[in-house]
C-alpha positions, 0 to 999 in steps of 0.5 A: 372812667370808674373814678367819675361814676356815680359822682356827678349826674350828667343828662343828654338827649338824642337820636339813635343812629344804630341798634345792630348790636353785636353782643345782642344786648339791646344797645342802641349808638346814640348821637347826642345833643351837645357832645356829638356833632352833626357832621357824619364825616367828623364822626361816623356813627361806628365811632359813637359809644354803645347806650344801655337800654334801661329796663323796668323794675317789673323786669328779671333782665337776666338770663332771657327772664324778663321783656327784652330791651328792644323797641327803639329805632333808627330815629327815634329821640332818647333821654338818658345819663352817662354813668361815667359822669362828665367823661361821657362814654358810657350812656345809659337810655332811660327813656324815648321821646315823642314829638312832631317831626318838623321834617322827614329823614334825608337819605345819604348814599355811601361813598366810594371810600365807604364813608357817609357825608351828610347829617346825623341825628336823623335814619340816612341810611334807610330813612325809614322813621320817622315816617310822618310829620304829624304826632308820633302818638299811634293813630289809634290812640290820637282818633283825630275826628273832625266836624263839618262845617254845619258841625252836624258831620263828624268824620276821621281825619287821619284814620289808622291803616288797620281801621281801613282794612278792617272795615274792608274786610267785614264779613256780612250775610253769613247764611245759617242752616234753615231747614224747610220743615219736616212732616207729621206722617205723611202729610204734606204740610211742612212743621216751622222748626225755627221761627228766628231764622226764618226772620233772620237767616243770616248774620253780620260779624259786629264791629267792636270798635265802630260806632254811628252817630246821630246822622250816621256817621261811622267813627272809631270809638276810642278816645285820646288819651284813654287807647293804650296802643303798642304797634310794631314795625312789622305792623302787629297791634295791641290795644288797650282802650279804657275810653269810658263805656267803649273800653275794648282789647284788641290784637292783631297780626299784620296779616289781619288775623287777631281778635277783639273784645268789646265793652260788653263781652262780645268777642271777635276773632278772625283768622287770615289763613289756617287754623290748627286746634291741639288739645293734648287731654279733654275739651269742654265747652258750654254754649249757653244760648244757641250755636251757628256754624256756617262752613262754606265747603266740606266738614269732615269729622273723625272719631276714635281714630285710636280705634278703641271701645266705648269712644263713641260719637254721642248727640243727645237732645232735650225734649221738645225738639228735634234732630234735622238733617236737610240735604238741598241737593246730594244723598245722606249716607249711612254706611258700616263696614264691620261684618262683625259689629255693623249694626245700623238701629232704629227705635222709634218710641211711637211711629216710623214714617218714611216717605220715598218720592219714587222708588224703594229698593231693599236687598238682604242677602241674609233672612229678613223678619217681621213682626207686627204685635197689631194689625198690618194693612198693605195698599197696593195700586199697581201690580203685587208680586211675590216670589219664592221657592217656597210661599207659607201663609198661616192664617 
């Protein structure tokens, strides 16, 4: 074999029969055209010699560095050479080939005697690819779209099963916090804190990657050849869309989580299940417009959990606005459990209204004080009644 190396260059194309390497080295059985007969009998699959896989330049390939040498799969059509020349037992992959299957994968059962008796270049044992006859470009870069027979109707003819789900799954009428108003004093005329959502309480998670026509109609934006999509067999995607004026990047986990950016810079991001934030020093972010965050259930937020002094939990807003706090229909809270440093502080640069619906209880089980520079007026309607062991009026 080594006599013929590098002597003579010797092509083939063919179909990959196995990819369960032993040594993990990304070696695929490849059944050629012209060298390996069809007939699974005449030679088994275990008979046929173990391809190379060749990788890019841009790849290390060596000791983990690099983008492993897998993806083809039983089925798939592959173009290499023999480096032994025309011995032809050591076949390089340089490459795989699409096409359109003129049919589908036959399913053959093993015998009693182990053996396979049917064709090769074909998946018999799991029949899994190809799984079309159609294209085997990914439905997101082909985006088949076809007219009506006015030509006023565009519709998708072959819609990619990610597309489906997604647009299954939009999220639509978020609500957002809008609070009713709070009051100046006492009067009984609610202030408009928000006058945009007043117009708009809610909000739609955009679609990226749709757009409507004319008549209305909903297509899918990318356009063949510009969508550079890679698709496992697990389902995961990435899109690289460079079609003009609608160029986007798009990756999503078969389970629908995953994320997308638009031509303009919008960014979707979506999460199927839980989702865990570790940032092991400080986090910064800067909001430059307005922030909405709507929680369906609980927020719990917790703060110095290291129990150290000065990690304070701070909010600071600008002038001209205000700090709303609205409960539709529960209590707020404020409690400090230190009987050393458990201070609860009020300081109103000008006036402090409260207003109770009913009634106001105070206990102190200290002293309690009250100082008031000007003058105090006290208006009772009802009975007033003060108790103690000892009353001192100084006038």
């Amino acid at each position: 074999m080594a006599e013929n190396m590098g002597k003579s260059f010797i092509w083939f194309v063919g179909v990959v029969e196995d990819r369960a390497d032993p040594k993990h080295l990304g070696r695929l059985r490849v059944r050629c055209l012209g060298y390996h007969t069809e007939d699974l009998l005449k030679l088994p699959t275990a008979d046929l010699p173990w391809a190379h896989p060749m990788n890019p330049v841009t790849s290390a390939t060596v000791s983990g560095v690099g983008q492993t040498p897998l993806g083809a799969v039983e089925g798939t059509w592959v173009v290499g050479f023999f480096q032994d020349g025309a011995d032809a037992q050591m076949p390089i992959i340089i490459g795989t080939l699409p096409g359109v299957p003129s049919e589908l994968p036959t399913k053959v059962e093993k015998g009693d005697d182990g053996e396979y008796a049917g064709k090769g270049f074909q998946d018999y044992v799991n029949a899994n690819y190809p799984k079309y006859e159609e294209t085997d470009m990914n439905r997101l870069a082909v985006n088949l779209i076809e007219s009506d027979e006015s030509g006023l109707s565009d519709s998708e003819t072959n819609p990619h099963p990610s597309l489906i789900s997604r647009r299954a799954d939009l999220d639509t009428a978020v609500g957002t916090a809008q609070i009713d108003g709070i009051r100046e004093g006492i009067a009984q005329i609610p202030e408009d804190l928000d006058e945009a959502l007043e117009t708009t309480g809610s909000w739609d998670e955009v679609k990226l990657y749709d757009e409507k026509t004319a008549m209305g109609d909903t297509l899918f934006t990318a356009e063949y050849p510009n969508n550079h999509v890679y698709e496992s067999e697990g389902g995961h995607i990435r899109e690289m869309d460079d079609t003009p004026g609608k160029e986007r990047i798009h990756e999503r986990h078969a389970s629908g989580t995953g994320y997308e950016i638009g031509p303009k810079g919008s960014k979707v991001t979506r999460v199927k299940k839980d989702n865990y934030t570790i940032i092991s020093e400080d986090d910064y972010a800067h909001i430059q417009g307005t922030s909405r965050t709507t929680i369906d259930e609980g927020l719990r937020v917790r703060v110095n959990a290291a129990g150290e002094s000065g990690n304070n939990y701070n909010i600071e807003v600008g002038a001209g606005s205000n700090v709303n706090v609205e409960v539709n229909g529960g209590s707020i809270n404020l409690t400090t459990l230190s009987p050393d440093v458990g201070d609860i502080n009020l300081n109103a640069a000008r006036n402090l209204n409260i207003q109770v619906g009913l009634d106001m209880k105070v206990a102190v089980l200290g002293n309690a004080s009250e100082e008031v520079v000007g003058k105090k007026d006290e208006f009772v309607e009802g009975n007033n009644t003060k108790t103690g062991k000892r009353i001192d009026l100084n006038l």
